[in-house]
N, C-alpha and C positions, 0 to 999 in steps of 0.2 A: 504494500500500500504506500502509494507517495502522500508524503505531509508535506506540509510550510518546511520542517526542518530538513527535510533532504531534500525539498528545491533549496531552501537557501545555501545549504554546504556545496550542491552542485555548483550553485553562481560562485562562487567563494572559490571552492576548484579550478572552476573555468577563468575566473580574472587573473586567479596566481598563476596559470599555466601561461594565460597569455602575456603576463607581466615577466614569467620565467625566460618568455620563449622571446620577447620584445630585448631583454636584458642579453640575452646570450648572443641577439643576434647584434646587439649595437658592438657585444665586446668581439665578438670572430670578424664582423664583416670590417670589408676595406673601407678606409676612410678616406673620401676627396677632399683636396687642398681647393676645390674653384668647382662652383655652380655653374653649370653651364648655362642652365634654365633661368637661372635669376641672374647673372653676367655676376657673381661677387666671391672674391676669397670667402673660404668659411671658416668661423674660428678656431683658431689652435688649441688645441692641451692647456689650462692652465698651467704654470710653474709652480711650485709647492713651496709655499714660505709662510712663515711665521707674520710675518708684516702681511701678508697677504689675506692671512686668512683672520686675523684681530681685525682688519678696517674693512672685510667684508668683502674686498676685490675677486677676491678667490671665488669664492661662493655665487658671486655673480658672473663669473669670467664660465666657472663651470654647466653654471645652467643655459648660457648663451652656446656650451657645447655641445650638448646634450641635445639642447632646441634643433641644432645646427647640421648634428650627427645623427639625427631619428632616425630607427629603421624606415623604410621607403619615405623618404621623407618629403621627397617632389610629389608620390602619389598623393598625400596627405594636402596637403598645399595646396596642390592643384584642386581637388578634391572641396577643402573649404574656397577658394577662388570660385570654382563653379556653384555650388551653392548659394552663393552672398550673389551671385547674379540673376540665378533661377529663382531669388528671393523680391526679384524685381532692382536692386542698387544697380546706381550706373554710373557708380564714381568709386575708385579704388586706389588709393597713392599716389593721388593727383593726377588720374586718369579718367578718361569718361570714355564707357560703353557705349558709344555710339553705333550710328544704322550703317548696316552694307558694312558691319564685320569690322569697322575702324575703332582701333583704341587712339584717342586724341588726347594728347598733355591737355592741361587746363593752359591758362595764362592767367598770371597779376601782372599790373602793371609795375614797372621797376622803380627802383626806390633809388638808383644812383645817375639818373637822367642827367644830372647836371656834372657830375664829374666823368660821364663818356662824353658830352657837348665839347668841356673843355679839354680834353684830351685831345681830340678828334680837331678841334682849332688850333691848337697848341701844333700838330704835324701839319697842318693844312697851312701855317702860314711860314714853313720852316720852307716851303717847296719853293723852286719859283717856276711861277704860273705861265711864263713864257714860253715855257720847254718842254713844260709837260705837262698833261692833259689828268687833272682827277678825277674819279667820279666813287659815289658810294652809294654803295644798294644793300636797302636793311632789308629783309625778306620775310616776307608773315609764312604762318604754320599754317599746317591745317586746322587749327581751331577757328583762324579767318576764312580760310578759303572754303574751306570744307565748314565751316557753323552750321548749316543746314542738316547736318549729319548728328549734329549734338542733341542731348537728350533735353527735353521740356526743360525750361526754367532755370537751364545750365546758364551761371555766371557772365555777363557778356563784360569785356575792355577790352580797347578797342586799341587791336597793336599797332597801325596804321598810322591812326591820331598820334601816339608817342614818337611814331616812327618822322611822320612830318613833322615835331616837335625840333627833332634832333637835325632834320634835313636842313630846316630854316635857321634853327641858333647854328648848327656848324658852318654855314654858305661852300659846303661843297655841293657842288652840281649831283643831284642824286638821278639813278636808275630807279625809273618805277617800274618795277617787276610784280608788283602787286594786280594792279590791272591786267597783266597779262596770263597772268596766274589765275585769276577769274574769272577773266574772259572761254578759260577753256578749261575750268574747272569740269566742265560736263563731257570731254572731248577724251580722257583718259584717264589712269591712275596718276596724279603729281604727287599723293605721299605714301607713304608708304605705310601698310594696313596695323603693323605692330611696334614701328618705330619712330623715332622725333626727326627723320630724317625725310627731304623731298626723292621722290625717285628720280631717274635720269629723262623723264620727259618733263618732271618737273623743272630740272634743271636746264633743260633744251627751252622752257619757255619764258625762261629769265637767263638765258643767252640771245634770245632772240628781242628780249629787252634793252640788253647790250647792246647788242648790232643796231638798234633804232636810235638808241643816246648816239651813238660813236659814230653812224652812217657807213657801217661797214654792210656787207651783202653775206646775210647767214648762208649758212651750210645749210643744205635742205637735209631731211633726215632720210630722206629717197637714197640720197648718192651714201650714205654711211652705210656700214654692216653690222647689223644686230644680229645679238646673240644672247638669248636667255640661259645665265650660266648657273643658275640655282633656283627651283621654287622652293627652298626649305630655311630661308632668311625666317627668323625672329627676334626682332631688334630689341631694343632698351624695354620700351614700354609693355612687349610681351613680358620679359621678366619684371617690372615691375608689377603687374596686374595680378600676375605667376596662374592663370588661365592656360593648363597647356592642352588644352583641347582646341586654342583657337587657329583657326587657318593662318597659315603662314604664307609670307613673300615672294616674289619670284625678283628676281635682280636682271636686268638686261642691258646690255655692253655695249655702247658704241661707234665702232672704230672707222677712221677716215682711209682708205686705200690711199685715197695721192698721198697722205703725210708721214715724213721719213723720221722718226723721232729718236731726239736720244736724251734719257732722262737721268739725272745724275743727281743722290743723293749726299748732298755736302756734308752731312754728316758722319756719314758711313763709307761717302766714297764708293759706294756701287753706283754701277752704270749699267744701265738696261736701254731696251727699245718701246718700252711699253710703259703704260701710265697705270696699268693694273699689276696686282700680285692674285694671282686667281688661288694662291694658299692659304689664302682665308676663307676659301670656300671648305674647311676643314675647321673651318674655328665656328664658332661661337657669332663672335663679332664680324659677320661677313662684308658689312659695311667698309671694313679697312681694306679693303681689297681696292678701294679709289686711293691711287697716290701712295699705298704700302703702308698705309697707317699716318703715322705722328711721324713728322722731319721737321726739323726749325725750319730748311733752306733745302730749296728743291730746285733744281736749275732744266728746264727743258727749252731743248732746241729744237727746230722741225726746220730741217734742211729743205724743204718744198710750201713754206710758207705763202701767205697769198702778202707777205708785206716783209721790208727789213726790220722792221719794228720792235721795241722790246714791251715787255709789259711787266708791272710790279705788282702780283698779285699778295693783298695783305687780308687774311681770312679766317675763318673760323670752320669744320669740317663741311659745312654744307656747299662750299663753292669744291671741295674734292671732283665729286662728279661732275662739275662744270667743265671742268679745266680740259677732258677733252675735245669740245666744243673752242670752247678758244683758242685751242693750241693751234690749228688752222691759220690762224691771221696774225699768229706775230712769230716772229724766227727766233727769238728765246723772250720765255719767262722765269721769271724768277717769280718762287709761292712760299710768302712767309708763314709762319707758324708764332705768330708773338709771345705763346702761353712756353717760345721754348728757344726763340732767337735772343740773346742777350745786347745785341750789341746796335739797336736800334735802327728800323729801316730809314727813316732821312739822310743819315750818315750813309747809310749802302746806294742810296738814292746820289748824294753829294760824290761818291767814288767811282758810279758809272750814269756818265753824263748819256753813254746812247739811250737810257731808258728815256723815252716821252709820253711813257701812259702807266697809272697807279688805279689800280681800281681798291676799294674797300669793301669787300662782304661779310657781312654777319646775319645772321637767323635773327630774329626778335623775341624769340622764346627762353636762347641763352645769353642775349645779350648783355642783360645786368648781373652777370655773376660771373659772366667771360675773362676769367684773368688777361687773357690775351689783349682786352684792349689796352690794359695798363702798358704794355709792351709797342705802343705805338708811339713813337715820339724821334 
């Protein structure tokens, strides 16, 4: 005969078995150094000390392990991620659930508007304006372009508005890539479904924003050769949401036949012919696959230029994917990386006088947190 008492020792049974079998699995199984799902190192072993463990460090360094180290601990994760959505939320880590499959960052508006103004004037008047041609293009996210996709009653500020803020106080002549971005927001994918990043036809249409400031003749995307080299891209905001059921990216490659390139990273002193590293399509972060990732200094030349021209590209990763687009019209660029050049572009600008053209780009999403603009001067 079953009583209350031998279901409850059963339950009892059953929790220590599975607490038994939870415990022996966390201490046998391998332990990874890096999340691939959520892009982040996972934490270490606490160290074992006496000071550690009297102010309490220990105890909490351990259970950030343990959190860290869970058996299936993506399943789990994922698992409450899908829940809290099937529960109707549509914002998670400063991310919105939005329609047609897109997770979109939020936006605030920035809090250091007035020391990127001055910054951005501060290099603008070191140039002279005789010789060389500036221009700067801040570029909205998809929270602007894509709003229509956002959920009911989701937060509006308006990155555009800040954007023309910063256009008028700096008086560099700005690239509106915004309107272009709009204009054909219905015309294809411009950003990318899991991450803070534009795709390459988004970037193709704030190239061909460029080409209208500068009165240059785009590149049709006819005469290029595409090439979709992964649909299994999942960017930042997939690991932040940590949804991993949701459909993933496809990335697609642009390449110019007529241009003869040679790409030389000043840092590391490799030299290649190509603007991609397709060995990130093994990683995680397949995005780095524009430009090899992070180089302070990047020097490309294209021996079949449509001009002798140089160009100073000073950016943030969203102009990465551009750059094959422009490489076309100037016979080298130089692509700084400010958050990792030390030794200021005006001064690199003041040492080679053939440069006559500086563009500036930045996203408007990380603008105000961008160390790199501090690196402009």
């Amino acid at each position: 005969m079953i009583t209350n008492m031998n279901i409850k020792r059963a339950v009892v049974c059953a929790l220590c078995l599975v607490v038994l079998t939870l415990s022996v699995c966390l201490i046998v199984s391998p332990k990874k150094e890096f999340s691939e799902n959520e892009n982040r190192y996972l934490t270490k072993f606490p160290a074992l000390s006496a000071k550690a463990v009297l102010g309490g460090e220990y105890t909490a360094s351990l259970n950030d392990w343990l959190a860290d180290h869970f058996p299936m601990r993506d399943f789990f994760v994922g698992l409450k991620s899908q829940a809290e959505i099937a529960s109707g939320r549509r914002a998670i880590n400063q991310v919105y659930i939005a329609d047609d499959d897109y997770l979109i960052e939020s936006y605030a508006a920035p809090q250091n508007t007035a020391r990127i103004t001055d910054t951005l004037v501060s290099f603008y008047q070191k140039i002279d304006r005789t010789s060389v041609d500036v221009k700067l293009m801040l570029v909205p996210t998809a929270v602007t372009i894509y709003s229509d996709k956002l959920p009911q009653n989701a937060p509006a500020s308006s990155q555009m508005e800040t954007a023309q803020a910063i256009y008028s106080a700096s008086g560099i002549p700005s690239v509106d890539c915004a309107r272009w971005l709009a204009d054909n927001a219905s015309q294809g994918q411009l950003y990318y479904r899991t991450d803070h990043h534009w795709t390459t036809l988004g970037a193709y249409c704030a190239y061909l924003a460029y080409c209208d400031a500068k009165k240059l003749t785009p590149v049709s995307l006819d005469s290029l050769t595409a090439q979709t080299v992964t649909e299994a891209f999942a960017g930042t905001l997939y690991s932040r949401v940590n949804d991993y059921s949701h459909k993933k990216d496809s990335i697609t490659l642009y390449t110019n036949p007529a241009d003869d390139l040679t790409v030389t990273y000043l840092d590391t002193g490799e030299v290649t012919d190509s603007l991609y590293n397709l060995d990130y399509l093994d990683e995680k972060d397949k995005y780095s696959l524009f430009l090899n990732n992070i180089h302070p200094l990047i020097k490309i030349e294209n021996q079949n230029a449509a001009s002798q021209e140089s160009l100073m590209l000073i950016k943030d990763s969203y102009a990465n994917s551009m750059v094959p687009f422009l490489a076309h019209h100037y016979s080298t660029i130089y692509v700084f990386d400010t958050r990792y050049y030390r030794d200021g572009p005006s001064s690199f600008l003041s040492e080679h006088p053939e440069i006559q053209n500086v563009l500036l780009l930045y996203n408007m999403n990380t603008l105000d947190t961008d160390t790199g603009i501090r690196g402009i001067y």
